[in-house]
C-alpha positions as CSV (number, residue, x, y, z in Angstrom):
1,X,1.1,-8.2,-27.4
2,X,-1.6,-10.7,-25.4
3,X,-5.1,-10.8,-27.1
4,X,-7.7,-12.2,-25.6
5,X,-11.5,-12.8,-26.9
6,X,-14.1,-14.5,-25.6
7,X,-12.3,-17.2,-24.3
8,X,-13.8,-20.2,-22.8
9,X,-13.0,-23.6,-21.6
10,X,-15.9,-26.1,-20.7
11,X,-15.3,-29.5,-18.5
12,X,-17.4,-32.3,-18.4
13,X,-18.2,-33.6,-15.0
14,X,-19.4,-36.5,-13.8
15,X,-21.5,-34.7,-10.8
16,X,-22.3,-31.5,-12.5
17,X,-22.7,-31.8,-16.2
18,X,-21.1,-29.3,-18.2
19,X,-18.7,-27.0,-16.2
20,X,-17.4,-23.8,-17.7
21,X,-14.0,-23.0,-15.7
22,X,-13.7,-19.7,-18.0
23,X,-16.9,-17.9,-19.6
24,X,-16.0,-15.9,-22.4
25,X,-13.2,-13.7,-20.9
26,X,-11.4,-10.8,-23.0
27,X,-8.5,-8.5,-22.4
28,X,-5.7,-7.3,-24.2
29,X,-2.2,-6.7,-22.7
30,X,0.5,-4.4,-24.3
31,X,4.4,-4.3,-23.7
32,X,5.8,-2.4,-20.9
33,X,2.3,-3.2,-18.7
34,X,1.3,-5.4,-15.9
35,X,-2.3,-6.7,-16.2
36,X,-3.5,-8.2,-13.1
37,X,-6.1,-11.2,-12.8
38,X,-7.4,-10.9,-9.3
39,X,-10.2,-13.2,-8.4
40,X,-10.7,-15.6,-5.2
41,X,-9.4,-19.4,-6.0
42,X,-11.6,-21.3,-8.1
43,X,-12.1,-18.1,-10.3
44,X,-10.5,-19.3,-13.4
45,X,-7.1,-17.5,-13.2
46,X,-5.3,-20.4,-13.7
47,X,-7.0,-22.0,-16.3
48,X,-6.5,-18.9,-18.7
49,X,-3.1,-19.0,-18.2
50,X,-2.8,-22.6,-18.6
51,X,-4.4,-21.4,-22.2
52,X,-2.5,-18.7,-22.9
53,X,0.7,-21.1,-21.6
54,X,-0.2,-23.8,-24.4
55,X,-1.0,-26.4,-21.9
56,X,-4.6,-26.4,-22.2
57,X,-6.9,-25.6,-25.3
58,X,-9.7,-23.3,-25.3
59,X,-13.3,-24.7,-26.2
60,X,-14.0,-21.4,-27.7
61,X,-12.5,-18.0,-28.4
62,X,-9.2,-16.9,-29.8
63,X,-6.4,-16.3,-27.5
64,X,-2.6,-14.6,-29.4
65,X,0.6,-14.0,-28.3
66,X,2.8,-11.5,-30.8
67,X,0.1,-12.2,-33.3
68,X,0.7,-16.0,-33.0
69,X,-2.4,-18.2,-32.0
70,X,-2.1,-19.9,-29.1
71,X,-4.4,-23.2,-30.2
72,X,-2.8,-23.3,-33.7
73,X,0.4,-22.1,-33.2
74,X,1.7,-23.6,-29.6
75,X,5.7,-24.0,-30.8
76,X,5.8,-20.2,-31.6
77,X,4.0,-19.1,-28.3
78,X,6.1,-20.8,-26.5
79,X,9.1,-19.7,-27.7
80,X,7.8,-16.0,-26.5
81,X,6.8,-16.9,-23.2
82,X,7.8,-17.8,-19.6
83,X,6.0,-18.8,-17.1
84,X,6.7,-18.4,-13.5
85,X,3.8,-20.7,-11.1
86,X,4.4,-21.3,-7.1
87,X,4.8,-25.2,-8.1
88,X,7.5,-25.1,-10.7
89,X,9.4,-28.5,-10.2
90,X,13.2,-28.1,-9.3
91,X,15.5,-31.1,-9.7
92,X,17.3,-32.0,-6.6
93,X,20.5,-33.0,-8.1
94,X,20.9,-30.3,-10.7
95,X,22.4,-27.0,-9.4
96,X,21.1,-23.8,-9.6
97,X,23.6,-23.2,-12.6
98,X,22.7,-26.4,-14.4
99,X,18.9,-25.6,-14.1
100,X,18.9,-22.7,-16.0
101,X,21.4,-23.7,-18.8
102,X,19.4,-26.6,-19.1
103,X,16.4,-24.6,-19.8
104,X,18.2,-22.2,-22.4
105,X,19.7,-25.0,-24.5
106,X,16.0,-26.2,-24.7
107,X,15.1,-23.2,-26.3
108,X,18.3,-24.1,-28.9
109,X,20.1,-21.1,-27.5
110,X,24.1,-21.0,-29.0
111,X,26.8,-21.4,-26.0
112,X,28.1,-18.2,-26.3
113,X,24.9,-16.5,-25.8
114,X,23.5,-18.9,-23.4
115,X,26.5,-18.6,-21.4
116,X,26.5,-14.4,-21.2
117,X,23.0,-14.5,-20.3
118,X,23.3,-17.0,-17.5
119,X,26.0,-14.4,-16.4
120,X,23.1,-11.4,-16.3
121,X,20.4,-13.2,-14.9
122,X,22.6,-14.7,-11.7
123,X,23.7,-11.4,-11.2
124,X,20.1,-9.5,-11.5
125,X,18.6,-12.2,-9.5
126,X,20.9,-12.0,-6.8
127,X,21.8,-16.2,-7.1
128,X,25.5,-16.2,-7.7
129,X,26.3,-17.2,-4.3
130,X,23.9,-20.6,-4.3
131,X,24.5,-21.0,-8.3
132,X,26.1,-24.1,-7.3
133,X,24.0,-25.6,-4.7
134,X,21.7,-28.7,-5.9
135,X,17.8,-28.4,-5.9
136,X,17.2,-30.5,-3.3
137,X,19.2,-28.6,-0.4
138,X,17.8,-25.4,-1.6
139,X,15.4,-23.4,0.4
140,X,11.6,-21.8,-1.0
141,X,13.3,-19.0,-1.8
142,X,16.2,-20.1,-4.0
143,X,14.3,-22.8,-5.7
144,X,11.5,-19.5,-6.4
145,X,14.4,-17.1,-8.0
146,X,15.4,-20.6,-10.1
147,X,11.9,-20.9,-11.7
148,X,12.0,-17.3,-12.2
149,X,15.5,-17.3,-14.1
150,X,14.8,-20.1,-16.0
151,X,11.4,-18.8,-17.3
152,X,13.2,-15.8,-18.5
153,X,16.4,-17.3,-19.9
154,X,15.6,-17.2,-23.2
155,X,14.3,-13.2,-22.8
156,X,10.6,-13.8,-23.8
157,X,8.6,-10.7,-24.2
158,X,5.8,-12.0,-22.3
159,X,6.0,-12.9,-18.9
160,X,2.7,-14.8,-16.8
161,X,3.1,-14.9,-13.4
162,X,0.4,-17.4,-11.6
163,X,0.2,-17.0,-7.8
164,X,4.1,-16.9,-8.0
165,X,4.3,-15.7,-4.3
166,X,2.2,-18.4,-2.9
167,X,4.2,-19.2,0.2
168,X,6.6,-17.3,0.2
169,X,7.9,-15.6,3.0
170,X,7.6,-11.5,3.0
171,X,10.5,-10.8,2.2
172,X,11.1,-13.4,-0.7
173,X,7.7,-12.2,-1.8
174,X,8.8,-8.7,-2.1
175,X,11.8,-8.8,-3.9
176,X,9.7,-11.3,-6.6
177,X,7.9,-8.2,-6.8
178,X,10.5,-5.6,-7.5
179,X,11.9,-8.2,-10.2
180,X,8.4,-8.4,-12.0
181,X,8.7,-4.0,-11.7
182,X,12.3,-4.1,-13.7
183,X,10.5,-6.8,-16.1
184,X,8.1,-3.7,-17.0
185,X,10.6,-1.3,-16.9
186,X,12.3,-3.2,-19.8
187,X,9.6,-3.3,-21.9
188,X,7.9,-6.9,-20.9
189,X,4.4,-7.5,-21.5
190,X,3.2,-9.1,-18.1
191,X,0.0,-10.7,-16.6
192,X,0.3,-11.3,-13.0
193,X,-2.6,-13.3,-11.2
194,X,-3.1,-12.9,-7.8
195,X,-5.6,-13.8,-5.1
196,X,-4.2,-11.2,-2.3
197,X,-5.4,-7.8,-3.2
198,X,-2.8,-5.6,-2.3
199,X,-0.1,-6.9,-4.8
200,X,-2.2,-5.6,-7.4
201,X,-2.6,-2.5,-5.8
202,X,1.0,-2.2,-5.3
203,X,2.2,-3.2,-8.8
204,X,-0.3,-3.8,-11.8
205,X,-1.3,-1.0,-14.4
206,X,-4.5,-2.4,-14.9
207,X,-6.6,-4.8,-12.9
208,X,-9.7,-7.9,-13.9
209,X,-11.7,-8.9,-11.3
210,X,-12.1,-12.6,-11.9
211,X,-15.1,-14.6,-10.5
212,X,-16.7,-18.2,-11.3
213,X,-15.0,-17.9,-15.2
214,X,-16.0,-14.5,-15.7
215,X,-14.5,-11.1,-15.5
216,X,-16.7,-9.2,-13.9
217,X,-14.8,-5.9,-14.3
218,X,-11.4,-4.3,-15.4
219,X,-9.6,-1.2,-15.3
220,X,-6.8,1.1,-13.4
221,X,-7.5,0.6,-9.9
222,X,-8.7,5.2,-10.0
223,X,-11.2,3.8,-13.0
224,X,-12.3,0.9,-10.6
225,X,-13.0,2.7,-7.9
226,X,-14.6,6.0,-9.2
227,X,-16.7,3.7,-11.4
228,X,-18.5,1.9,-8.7
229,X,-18.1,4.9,-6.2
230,X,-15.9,2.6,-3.6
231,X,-12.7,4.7,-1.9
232,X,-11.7,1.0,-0.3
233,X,-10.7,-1.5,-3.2
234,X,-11.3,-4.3,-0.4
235,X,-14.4,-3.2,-0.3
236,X,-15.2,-2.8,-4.5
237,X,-13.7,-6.3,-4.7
238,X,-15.9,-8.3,-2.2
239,X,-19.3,-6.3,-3.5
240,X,-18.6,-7.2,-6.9
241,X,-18.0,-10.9,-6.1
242,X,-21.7,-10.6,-4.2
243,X,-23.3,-8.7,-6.5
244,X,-22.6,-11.3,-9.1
245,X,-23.3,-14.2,-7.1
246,X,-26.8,-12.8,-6.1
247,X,-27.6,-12.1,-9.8
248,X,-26.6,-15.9,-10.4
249,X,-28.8,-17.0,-7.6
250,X,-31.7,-15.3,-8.9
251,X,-30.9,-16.3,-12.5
252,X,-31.2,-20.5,-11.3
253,X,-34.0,-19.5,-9.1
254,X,-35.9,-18.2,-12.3
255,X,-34.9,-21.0,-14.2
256,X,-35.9,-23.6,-11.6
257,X,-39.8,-21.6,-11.1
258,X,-40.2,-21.5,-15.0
259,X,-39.0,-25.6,-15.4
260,X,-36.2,-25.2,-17.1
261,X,-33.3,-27.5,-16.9
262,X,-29.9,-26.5,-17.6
């Protein structure tokens, strides 16, 4: 469903030259799994869902959604996605209600249909008894469950979750997560980025470890650990993130001793 090769995407910065936010990243994602980017902030998470989202283009590499591409063919990704972020804006004077069906008849849904999925998704999400409140007397946790209705209004098949429980309190947090479990169980194709370790422990199929643009490894979290030996995944995650920053370090230092400028 989500295929992903060699993606990159390089900034120009006044300060530091070329910067490459993403360095040739690949993974592929199939319905009914949760893939899980895990990587400290600043790893490029983001940025690869922005791609995969439409909202940014690659510099190089292919990136498809249901066989569509998404740097050639934005209008049929997006209508195939939805995307859930901590930051989703909310409008204060539109209820929860309003939200949502606003969302749907962007997608050109019909009335009828619209209005029976509005009925589903208030009731799954738990949001019939605020579906009238406005936006801007809603509390972090109503305005959360609104982003997360309106993302899936339209029943994409792919789901991206970036950092969607970023200040959220625990138990908002964990019902987000038991939400993104029924998503699987109905077949979604989900990528789930994360920088707290034990949400992916707790909930993704398969796991990339994310660090400075690259992935520096993926797998189940029993391949992860019996590959690098490493019972505590705390552990495997923080040794990778060294390891690759000492090889980077030496990699300048040999550069800089041999006169090369990059």
């Amino acid at each position: 469903m989500i295929q992903v090769q060699h993606l990159s995407k390089t900034y120009e910065d006044l300060r530091r030259g070329r910067f490459r936010a993403v360095d040739r990243v690949s993974f592929t994602v199939q319905p009914g799994e949760i893939f899980g980017l895990l990587g400290p902030n600043g790893a490029g998470k983001t940025t690869v869902l922005r791609i995969l989202s439409t909202v940014l283009r690659p510099t190089s590499g292919i990136a498809t959604i249901d066989g569509y591409d998404v740097a050639h063919e934005p209008a049929e990704v997006r209508r195939r996605i939805g995307f859930v972020s901590n930051n989703t804006a909310i409008y204060d004077r539109m209820t929860a209600w309003e939200m949502v069906e606003y969302f749907g008849r962007l997608h050109g849904m019909s009335k009828t249909i619209l209005e029976s999925r509005l009925e589903k998704l208030f009731e799954q999400l738990r949001m019939n008894e605020f579906r009238d409140v406005p936006g801007g007397k809603m509390s972090t946790g109503m305005r959360q469950k609104v982003s997360i209705a309106r993302a899936l209004v339209h029943d994409p098949p792919v789901l991206i979750f970036d950092e969607a429980t970023l200040g959220l309190d625990v138990l908002v947090a964990r019902n987000l997560l038991g939400v993104i479990r029924e998503l699987r169980e109905a077949g979604k194709c989900l990528i789930f980025s994360t920088h707290i370790m034990s949400e992916v422990e707790r909930l993704c199929d398969r796991i990339a470890i994310m660090h400075q643009g690259r992935i520096l490894d993926s797998g189940t979290l029993d391949e992860l650990t019996q590959r690098h030996q490493e019972t505590d995944f705390e552990e495997l995650f923080f040794s990778l993130l060294s390891s690759h920053e000492n090889a980077v370090q030496t990699t300048e230092d040999y550069a800089l001793e041999m006169g090369v400028v990059q």
